[in-house]
N, C-alpha and C positions, 0 to 999 in steps of 0.2 A: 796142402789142405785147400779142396775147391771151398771158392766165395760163393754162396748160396744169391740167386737175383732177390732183390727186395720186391715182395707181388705189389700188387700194386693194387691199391683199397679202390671196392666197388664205388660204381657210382651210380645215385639212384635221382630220378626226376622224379620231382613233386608239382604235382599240375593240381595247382589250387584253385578250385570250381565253387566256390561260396558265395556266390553275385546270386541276388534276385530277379534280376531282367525289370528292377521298376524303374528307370532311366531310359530305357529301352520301350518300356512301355509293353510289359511282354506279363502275361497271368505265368509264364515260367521261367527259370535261370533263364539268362540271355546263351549260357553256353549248351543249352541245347533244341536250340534255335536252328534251324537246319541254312546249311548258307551253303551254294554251290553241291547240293544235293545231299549234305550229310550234317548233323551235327556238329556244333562249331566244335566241342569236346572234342569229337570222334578224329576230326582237320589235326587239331593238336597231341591228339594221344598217339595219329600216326606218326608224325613227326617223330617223336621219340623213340618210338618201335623202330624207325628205318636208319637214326642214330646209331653209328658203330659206338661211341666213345657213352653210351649210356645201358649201364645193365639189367638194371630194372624200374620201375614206373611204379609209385603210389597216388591216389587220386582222395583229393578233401573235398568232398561236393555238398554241396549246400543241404540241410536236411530233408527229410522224405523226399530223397530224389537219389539215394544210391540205387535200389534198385533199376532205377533207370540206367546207369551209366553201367551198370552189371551185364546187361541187355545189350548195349552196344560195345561193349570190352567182347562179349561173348560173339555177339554176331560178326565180328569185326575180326575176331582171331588176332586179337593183342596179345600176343604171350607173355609182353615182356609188363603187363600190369597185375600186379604181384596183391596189392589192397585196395579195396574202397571204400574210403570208411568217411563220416560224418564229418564235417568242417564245425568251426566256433561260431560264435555269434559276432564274433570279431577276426581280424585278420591277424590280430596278435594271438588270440584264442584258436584259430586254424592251426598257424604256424607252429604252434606249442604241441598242439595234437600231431603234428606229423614228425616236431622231432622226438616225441615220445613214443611213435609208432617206431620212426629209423632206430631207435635204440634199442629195439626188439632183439633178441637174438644175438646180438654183440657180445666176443668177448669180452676180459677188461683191459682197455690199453688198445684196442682196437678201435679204428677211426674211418667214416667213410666219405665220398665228397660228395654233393644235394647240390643238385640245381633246382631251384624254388620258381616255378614257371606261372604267368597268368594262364587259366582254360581260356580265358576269352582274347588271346594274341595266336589264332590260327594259322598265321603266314611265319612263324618263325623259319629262320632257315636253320639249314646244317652247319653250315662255315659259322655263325654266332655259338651251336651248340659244341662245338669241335674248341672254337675258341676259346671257350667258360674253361670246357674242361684239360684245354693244356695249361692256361692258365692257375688252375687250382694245381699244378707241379710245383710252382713256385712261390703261390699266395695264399692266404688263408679264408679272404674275401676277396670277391668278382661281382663289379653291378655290368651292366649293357647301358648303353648312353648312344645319344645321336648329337650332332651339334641344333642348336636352336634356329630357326630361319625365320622366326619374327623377334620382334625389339619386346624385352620381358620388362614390367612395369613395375613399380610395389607404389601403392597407393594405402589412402586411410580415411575412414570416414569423417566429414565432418559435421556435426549435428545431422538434423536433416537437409541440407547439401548435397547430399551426394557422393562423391569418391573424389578425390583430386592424386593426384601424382608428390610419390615422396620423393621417388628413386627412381634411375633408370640405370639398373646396372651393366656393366661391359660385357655386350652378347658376346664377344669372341672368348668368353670363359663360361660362358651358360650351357649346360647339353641336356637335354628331353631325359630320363631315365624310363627303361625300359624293364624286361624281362627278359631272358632268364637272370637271378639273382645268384649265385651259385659262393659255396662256401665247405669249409672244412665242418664237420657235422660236430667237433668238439668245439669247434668255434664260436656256430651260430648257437648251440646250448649255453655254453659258456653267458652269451651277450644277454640272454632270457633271463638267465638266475640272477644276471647282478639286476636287470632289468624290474625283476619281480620284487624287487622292495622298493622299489621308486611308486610311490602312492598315487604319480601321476604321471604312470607309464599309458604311453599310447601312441603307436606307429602306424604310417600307412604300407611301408616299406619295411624290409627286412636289414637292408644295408644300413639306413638309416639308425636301426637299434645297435648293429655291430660300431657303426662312428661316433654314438652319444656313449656309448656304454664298454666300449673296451677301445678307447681312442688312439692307442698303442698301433693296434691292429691297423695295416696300410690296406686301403681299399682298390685293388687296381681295376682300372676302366678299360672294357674290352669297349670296339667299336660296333656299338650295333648295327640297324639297319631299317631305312625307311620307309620300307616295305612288312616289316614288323607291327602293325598297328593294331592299337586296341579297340574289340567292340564294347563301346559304352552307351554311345548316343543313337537315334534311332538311322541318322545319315550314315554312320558306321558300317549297318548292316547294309546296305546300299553299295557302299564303296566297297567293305569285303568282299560282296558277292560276287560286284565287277572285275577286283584283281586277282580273285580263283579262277574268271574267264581267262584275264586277259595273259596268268601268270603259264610260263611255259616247264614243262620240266623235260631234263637229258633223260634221252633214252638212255641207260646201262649197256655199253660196249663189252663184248664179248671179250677175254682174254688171245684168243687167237683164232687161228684159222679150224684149227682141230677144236674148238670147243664148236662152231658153226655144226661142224660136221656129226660132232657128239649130238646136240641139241636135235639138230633138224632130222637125223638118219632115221628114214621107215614113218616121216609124220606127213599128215596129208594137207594139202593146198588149196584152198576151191580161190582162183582170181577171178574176180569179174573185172571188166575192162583191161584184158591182158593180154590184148593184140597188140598195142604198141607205147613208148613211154612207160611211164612207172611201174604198170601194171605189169609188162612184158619184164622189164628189169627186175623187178623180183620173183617172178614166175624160173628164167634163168638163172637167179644169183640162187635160190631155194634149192632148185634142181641139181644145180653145182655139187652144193653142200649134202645130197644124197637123199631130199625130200620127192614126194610125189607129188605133182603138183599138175592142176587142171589149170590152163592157161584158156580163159574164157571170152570172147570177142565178138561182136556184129561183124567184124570183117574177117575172120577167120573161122572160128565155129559157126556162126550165124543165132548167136545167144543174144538176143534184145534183153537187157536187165530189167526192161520198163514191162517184161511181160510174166507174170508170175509161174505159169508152167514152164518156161524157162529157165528160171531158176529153182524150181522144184526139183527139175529133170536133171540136170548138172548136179545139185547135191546129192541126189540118189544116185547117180552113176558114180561119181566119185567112192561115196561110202560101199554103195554094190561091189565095187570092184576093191576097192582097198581094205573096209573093213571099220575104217573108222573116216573123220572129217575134224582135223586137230583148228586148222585157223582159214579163215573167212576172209576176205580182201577186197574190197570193193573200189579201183579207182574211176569209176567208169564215169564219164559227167559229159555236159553239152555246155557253151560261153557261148551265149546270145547277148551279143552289145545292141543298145538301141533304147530310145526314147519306148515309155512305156506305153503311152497314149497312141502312139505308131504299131505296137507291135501287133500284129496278128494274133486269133485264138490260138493257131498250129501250133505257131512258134511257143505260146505261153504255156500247153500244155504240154507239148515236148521237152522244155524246160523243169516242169515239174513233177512231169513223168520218172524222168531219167535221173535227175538231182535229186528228187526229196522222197517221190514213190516206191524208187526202183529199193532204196536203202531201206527203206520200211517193210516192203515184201523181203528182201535176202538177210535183212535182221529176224524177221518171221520164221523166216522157213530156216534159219541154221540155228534156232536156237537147241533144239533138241539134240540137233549132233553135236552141236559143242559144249551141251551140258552132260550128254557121253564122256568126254574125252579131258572136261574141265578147259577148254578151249578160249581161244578169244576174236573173239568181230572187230577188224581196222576199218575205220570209214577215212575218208579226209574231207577237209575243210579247206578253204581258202584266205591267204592273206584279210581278206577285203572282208571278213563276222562279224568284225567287232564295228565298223561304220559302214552301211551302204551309200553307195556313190551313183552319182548321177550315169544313166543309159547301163548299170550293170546288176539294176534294182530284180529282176529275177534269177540272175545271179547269187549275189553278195545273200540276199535273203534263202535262196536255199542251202548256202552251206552254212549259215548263221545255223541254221534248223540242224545241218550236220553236228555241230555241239551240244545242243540241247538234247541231240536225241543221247548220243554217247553220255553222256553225264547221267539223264535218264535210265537208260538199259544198261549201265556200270551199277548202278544203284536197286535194280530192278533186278537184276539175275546174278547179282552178289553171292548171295544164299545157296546157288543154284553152281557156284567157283566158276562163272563165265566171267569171263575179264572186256572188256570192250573201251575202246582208244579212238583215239583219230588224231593222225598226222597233219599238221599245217604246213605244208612247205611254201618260202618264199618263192617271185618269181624263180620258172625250172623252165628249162627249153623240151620242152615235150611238142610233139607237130599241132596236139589242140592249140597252144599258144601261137605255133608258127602261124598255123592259117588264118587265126584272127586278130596278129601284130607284125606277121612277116618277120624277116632275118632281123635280129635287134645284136646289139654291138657287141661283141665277144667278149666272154667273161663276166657280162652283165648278170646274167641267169647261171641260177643251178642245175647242178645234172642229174638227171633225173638218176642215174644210180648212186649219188649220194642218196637221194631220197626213199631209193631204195635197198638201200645198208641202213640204214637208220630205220626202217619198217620192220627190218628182220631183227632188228633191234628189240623193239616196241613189243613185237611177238614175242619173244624169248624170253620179255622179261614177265614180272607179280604186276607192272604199273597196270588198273584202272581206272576208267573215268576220268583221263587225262588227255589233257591237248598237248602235242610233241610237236613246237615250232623245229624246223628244219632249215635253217638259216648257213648262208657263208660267212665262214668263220675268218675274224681279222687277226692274218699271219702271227702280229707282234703281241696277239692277245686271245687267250685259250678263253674258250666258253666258260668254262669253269671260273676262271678270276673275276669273271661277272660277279654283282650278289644278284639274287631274284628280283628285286625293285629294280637294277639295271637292266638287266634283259628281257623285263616286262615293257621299261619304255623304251627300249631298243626297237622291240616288236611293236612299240607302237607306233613309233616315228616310222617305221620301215611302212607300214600296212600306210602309209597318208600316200604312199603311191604303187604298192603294190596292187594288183587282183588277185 
């Protein structure tokens, strides 16, 4: 007699959207507040859509504002947001509503696991959300926690005095609690009902109700992540905004060599700056793989990018001849070092010609082909966006412009299934570098066809409106074991000397 496997019970996120934005200083929810070009909501509800370990998505948004959230679930192509329904006047009042919602359609004796998420913690990662839920194998309650890095106080009024200190209790037992809150759905009802006859029930937390009210129940503590932050105060939005720049995400690695060849076979290439360096590197590594691919150059075709019938003429010929114009590639760029009050008009307008024009005309002219094909436009960016530095000030500022624009025309031609990115890669030894640092110490720089396997990456993949730092990886430690607050200030420390 075969053993039948035990399924294994859905599990559904609950993004609880019930904030008014008056903290924030906002006439609407704070979460949907647009922060790095989208919806704080919209930041968090992808998260969950891109979660393997979650199967469906309910949303409590604050009242007269489902229809909104209806509008971006729709335009956004969430599939995995199943309801959207009204939140309470309260967070205890929310949370009742949505496990009366999860109760829906259950049979009896069947049980699902809920992770209970803020809308307004847009940086959650995946390894927190993967964590909740291998955890819920063995626990019935799961909060998120970070440890404390300031000294926590408890103080008490007295008269009018003022506040004085009672307590300072021992930070190496204090941790921040976070979101997601995640739990057995019999569980967290369970902790409601005894809850509901306590006449002076009232929680800001969820876990919190599970520990007054079913104290049996062990509360286990995943490790969150201090990159996780909540927008409440109006410096919030500020600081979120910053680490959607500054945050990097992995390109999705191909399974193998035959899936390249799957992907790419019969799709067309238009490179600009693809005479030598990264641009030539992917024009080959493409061509390989069975693409067509137009390898585009001042020194080989005699294509100036900074000149708009030029790049008219190459996409039309491309698609003339092919049929179609699937991905878009632009590495092409000029490094003028120099005091800005020194430099010449030439030099400043050649600078801004070929770095910030040239993208803006080959972003123009390929949108229509690539909204043929559902396509997508790569720009790059340089180490050095997030701070300009002294003598690389027309530099640093037009590829600064290179992410606003992507994030821009990711948001812009959404609607339209055009996908648009841009690569960051750290120092790379490409000859633009050589000629204006000379030979620099071996192994120092990347190579430009890592940067170029990691582009065909970026193509192949759903990611838009993302910055894909391109970074050498430390042997004894996989990109991955990063959390995203690590490898945001990894990217930061690296760019205090990179260009």
């Amino acid at each position: 007699m075969s053993v039948q496997p035990i399924a294994k019970p859905r599990t559904t996120a609950v993004v609880l959207a019930g904030g008014t934005g008056q903290r924030v200083g906002l006439s609407i929810p704070k979460q949907l507040l647009k922060i790095a070009g989208k919806a704080v909501i919209e930041h968090t509800l992808s998260i969950f859509e891109q979660a393997e370990g979650i199967d469906d998505i309910i949303v409590l948004m604050a009242p007269g504002y489902v229809p909104d959230v209806e509008k971006i679930v729709a335009k956004a192509g969430l599939t995995k947001v199943t309801k959207v329904i009204e939140g309470g006047s309260t967070r205890n009042e929310t949370t009742e509503r949505a496990i009366s919602a999860l109760g829906e359609g259950l049979a009896e004796g069947e049980d699902r696991n809920v992770l209970f998420h803020d809308a307004v913690r847009p940086l959650l990662s995946q390894r927190v959300i993967q964590d909740c839920v291998d955890a819920l194998e063995r626990y019935e309650a799961v909060d998120v926690a970070i440890p404390s890095a300031d000294t926590i106080i408890v103080t008490r009024t007295h008269g009018g005095d003022g506040e004085f200190i009672t307590e300072v209790p021992d930070r190496s037992r204090l941790r921040r609690g976070q979101t997601p809150q995640a739990f057995k759905l019999s569980t967290i009802r369970k902790a409601y009902e005894v809850a509901s006859s306590d006449p002076n029930f009232q929680a800001t937390d969820d876990c919190s109700v599970v520990l007054k009210y079913l104290p049996d129940v062990p509360i286990y503590v995943v490790a969150g992540d201090e990159y996780n932050m909540k927008v409440t105060q109006p410096v919030d939005v500020f600081i979120a905004d910053k680490l959607f720049q500054l945050a990097s995400t992995a390109a999705p690695q191909q399974a193998d060599e035959a899936a390249y060849r799957e992907l790419l076979a019969g799709k067309t290439l238009v490179v600009f700056g693809g005479s030598y360096g990264i641009g030539a590197d992917i024009a080959t590594l493409a061509e390989s793989y069975g693409a067509k691919v137009y390898a585009l150059g001042r020194s080989t075709t005699g294509t100036h990018v900074e000149n708009p019938e030029h790049v008219d003429d190459a996409l039309s010929k491309a698609y003339s001849e092919t049929g179609r114009v699937d991905y878009v590639i632009n590495t092409a760029g000029v490094l003028r070092i120099g005091k800005l009050a020194e430099t010449d008009n030439t030099t400043i307008q050649e600078a801004l010609n070929v770095n910030y024009l040239a993208p803006v005309q080959i972003a123009r002219a390929s949108h229509k082909y690539l909204a043929e094909t559902k396509g997508q436009l790569l720009l790059y960016t340089s180490s050095s966006y997030t701070r300009g530095r002294a003598e690389y000030s027309l530099y640093s500022s037009t590829k600064a412009a290179m992410v606003n624009l992507t994030q821009a025309l990711a948001d812009e031609w959404a609607a339209d299934g055009v996908r648009v990115n841009c690569v960051n890669p750290e120092r790379t030894a490409t000859p633009m570098r050589t000629k204006a640092f000379g030979d620099e110490p071996a192994g120092s720089l990347l190579s430009s066809e890592a940067v170029a396997r990691t582009s065909l990456d970026v193509l192949l993949s759903e990611l838009t409106g993302h910055v894909i730092d391109v970074r050498q990886v430390d042997p004894t430690r996989g990109a991955s074991e990063a959390s995203g607050f690590e490898q945001a200030l990894a990217a930061v420390l690296d760019r205090q000397e990179d260009v």
